[in-house]
N, C-alpha and C positions, 0 to 999 in steps of 0.2 A: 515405060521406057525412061521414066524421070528418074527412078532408081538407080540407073545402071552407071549413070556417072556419077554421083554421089557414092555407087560401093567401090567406083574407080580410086576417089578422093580417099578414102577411108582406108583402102588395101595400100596407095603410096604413103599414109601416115604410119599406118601399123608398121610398112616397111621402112620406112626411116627412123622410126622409133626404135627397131627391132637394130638396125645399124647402128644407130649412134651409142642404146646399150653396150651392143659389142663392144662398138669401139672405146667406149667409155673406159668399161668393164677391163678388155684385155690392155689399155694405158693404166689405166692405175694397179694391175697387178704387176705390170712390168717397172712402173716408177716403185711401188713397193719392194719386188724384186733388189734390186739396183740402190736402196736405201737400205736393204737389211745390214745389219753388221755380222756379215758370216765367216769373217776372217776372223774367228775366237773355237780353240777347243773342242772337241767332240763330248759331247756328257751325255748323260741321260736325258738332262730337257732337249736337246737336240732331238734326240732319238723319238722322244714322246712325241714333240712339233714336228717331225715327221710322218710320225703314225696318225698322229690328231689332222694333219692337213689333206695324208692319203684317205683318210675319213670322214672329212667334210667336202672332200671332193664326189668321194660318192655316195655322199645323204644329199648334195648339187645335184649329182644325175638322176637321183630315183626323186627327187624335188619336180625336180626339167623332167621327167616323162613324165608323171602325174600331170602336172601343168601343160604337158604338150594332149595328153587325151581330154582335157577339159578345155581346150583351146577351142577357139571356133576358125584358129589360123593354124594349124596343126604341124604345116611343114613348114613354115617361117618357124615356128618354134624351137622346131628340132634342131634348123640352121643355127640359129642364134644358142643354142645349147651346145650346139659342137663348139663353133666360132670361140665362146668362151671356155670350155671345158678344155679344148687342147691346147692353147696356150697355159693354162694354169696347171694343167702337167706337167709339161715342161719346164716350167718356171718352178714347180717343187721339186722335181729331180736336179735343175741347174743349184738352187739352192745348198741340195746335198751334198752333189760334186765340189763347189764350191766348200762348204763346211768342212769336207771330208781332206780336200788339198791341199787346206791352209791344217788342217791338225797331224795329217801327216801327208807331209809334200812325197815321199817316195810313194803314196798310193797310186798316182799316175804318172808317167813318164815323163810330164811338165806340170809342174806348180801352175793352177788353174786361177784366173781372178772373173768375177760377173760372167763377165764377156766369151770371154774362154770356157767355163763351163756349159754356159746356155748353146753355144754353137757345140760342143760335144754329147750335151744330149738332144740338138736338134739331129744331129750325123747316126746318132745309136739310132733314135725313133725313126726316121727315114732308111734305116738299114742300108745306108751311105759305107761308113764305115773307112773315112781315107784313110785310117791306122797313124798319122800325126801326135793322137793322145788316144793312150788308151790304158785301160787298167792292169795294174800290176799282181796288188796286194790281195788276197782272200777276200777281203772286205771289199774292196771297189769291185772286184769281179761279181761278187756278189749281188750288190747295188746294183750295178748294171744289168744284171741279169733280171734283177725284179725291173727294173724300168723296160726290159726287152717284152717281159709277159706279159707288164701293165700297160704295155703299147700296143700288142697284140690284142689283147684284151679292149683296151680303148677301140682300135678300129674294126673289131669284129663282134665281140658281144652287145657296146654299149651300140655300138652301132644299129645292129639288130635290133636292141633295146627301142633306140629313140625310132628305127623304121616302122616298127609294130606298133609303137602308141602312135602314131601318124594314122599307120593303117587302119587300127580302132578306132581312133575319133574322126576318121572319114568314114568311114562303113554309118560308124551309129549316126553319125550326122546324114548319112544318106538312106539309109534306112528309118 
């Protein structure tokens, strides 16, 4: 019986650990956010730190499931995987719109700054849609469109993803 509160102790540590990463975590990607300078030109490096971000986000998820089936906290894990993973979606799509606004303002129906774009792809991803901003040009249609899949995506395959490594390293841990 002297264990049982002692793994009480240790379960609210790992849990406030696992919080304040987040919180950490999803603050400094949004102070990063909000400090970039995305009011310059569309190039190629643009496009590339795009690609490079939409691909370090998911070497992060298949990182966070690996790490969630060797866990011995399996679904704290996966919380704390989401927690971070959907904000920093968002925040690279805000990004884009962002980039994309200032190099060319007729892409969306209002010239977009931080602020404005981050609440236009929270409204896409929530399948809100108040139609206030919305995309014009080929290109932002476009965009959009990838962020509409890669949100789909986000909430149903990764999702499955991080449920199954749960479900794995519960099984083997109980087996």
């Amino acid at each position: 019986m002297r264990g049982r509160p002692e793994r009480r102790r240790s379960r609210r540590r790992q849990i406030a650990a696992s919080l304040i990463r987040s919180v950490v975590s999803t603050v400094l990607l949004v102070v990063l956010y909000y400090r970039a300078p995305l009011d310059r030109p569309i190039d190629v490096g643009i496009l590339v730190w795009f690609l490079a971000g939409l691909t370090v986000l998911a070497g992060a998820v298949v990182w966070q499931t690996r790490a969630i089936i060797r866990s011995d906290v399996p679904r704290l894990r996966a919380a704390e995987t989401a927690t971070i993973g959907l904000p920093a979606l968002l925040l690279l799509y805000s990004s884009i719109y962002t980039v994309m606004s200032t190099a060319a303002p007729a892409a969306f129906t209002q010239r977009m700054n931080h602020t404005d774009a981050l609440y236009f792809t929270t409204t896409v991803f929530a399948t809100v849609g108040f139609g206030d901003i919305t995309p014009v040009t080929q290109a932002a249609r476009i965009v959009v469109t990838t962020q509409m899949i890669t949100g789909l995506l986000a909430v149903g395959v990764v999702a499955k993803l991080l449920l199954g490594a749960v479900q794995r390293a519960t099984t083997s841990k109980d087996g």
